[in-house]
C-alpha positions, 0 to 999 in steps of 0.5 A: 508149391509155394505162392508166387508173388508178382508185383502190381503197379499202381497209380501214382496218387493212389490213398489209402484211409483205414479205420481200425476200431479197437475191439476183437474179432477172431479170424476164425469166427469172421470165416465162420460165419460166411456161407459155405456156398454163394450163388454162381451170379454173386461168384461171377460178379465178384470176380469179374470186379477182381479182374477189373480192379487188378486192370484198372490199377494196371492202367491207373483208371481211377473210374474203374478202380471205383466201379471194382471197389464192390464186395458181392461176397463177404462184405454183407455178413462180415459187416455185421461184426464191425459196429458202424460199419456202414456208417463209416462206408457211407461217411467215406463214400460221402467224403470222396473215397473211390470205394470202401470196405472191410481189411481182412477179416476185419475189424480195420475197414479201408477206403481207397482215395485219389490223392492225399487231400481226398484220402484227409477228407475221408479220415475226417469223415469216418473219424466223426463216426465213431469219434461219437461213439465209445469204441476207442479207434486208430484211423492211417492214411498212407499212400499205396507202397509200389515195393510189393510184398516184402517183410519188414 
């Protein structure tokens, strides 16, 4: 049966900054290389933040938006596919983004922002590391849309 797809209010002043670094990663290859277990306390932890963030958006909680903004599953080897990826997570971090982390599969890497001001700050940010680098990129700033999922 098809999925349902329900839609989940979030706090009006809500940003979101992505950098997507112009090279190739193939779906398949980033599925590849994660593990095919993960241990029940890593299970646990990601899902206990799952739940905690969809809550916290619910309740507009920026403090526990940026608590469940911790990856305990895939971050630690997708990253290794993303040059710079940490530098950009703690550029952003720095810059006052609630939490940072791969999109996907990846290479785009996203950082959630309370309001748009913080969200520029966090773009200057991650645009200075790979501004000095030679891996062409885009960076986006939008605020989270409240229509849910819907074809454009």
């Amino acid at each position: 049966s098809p999925l349902e797809i329900i839609k989940i209010p979030t706090p009006d002043d809500l940003y979101c900054t992505v950098i997507h670094p112009h090279i190739e990663i193939k779906t398949a290859y980033s599925r590849s290389i994660l593990p095919k277990d993960v241990s029940l306390v890593n299970a646990t932890k990601q899902i206990a933040n799952f739940g905690s963030l969809i809550h916290s958006l619910h309740v507009s909680d920026y403090d526990l938006i940026k608590t469940s903004l911790k990856d305990h599953l895939i971050e630690k080897h997708r990253s290794k596919l993303i040059p710079h990826f940490y530098q950009v997570k703690s550029a952003a971090l720095e810059a006052g983004a609630l939490g940072c982390s791969i999109s996907g599969s990846g290479p785009s890497i996203f950082a959630l922002s309370q309001g748009i001001d913080r969200a520029m700050k966090v773009e200057q940010a991650i645009n200075k590391v790979y501004s000095g680098t030679s891996i062409e990129f885009s960076t986006y700033v939008s605020k989270i849309g409240d229509k849910g999922v819907r074809l454009i």
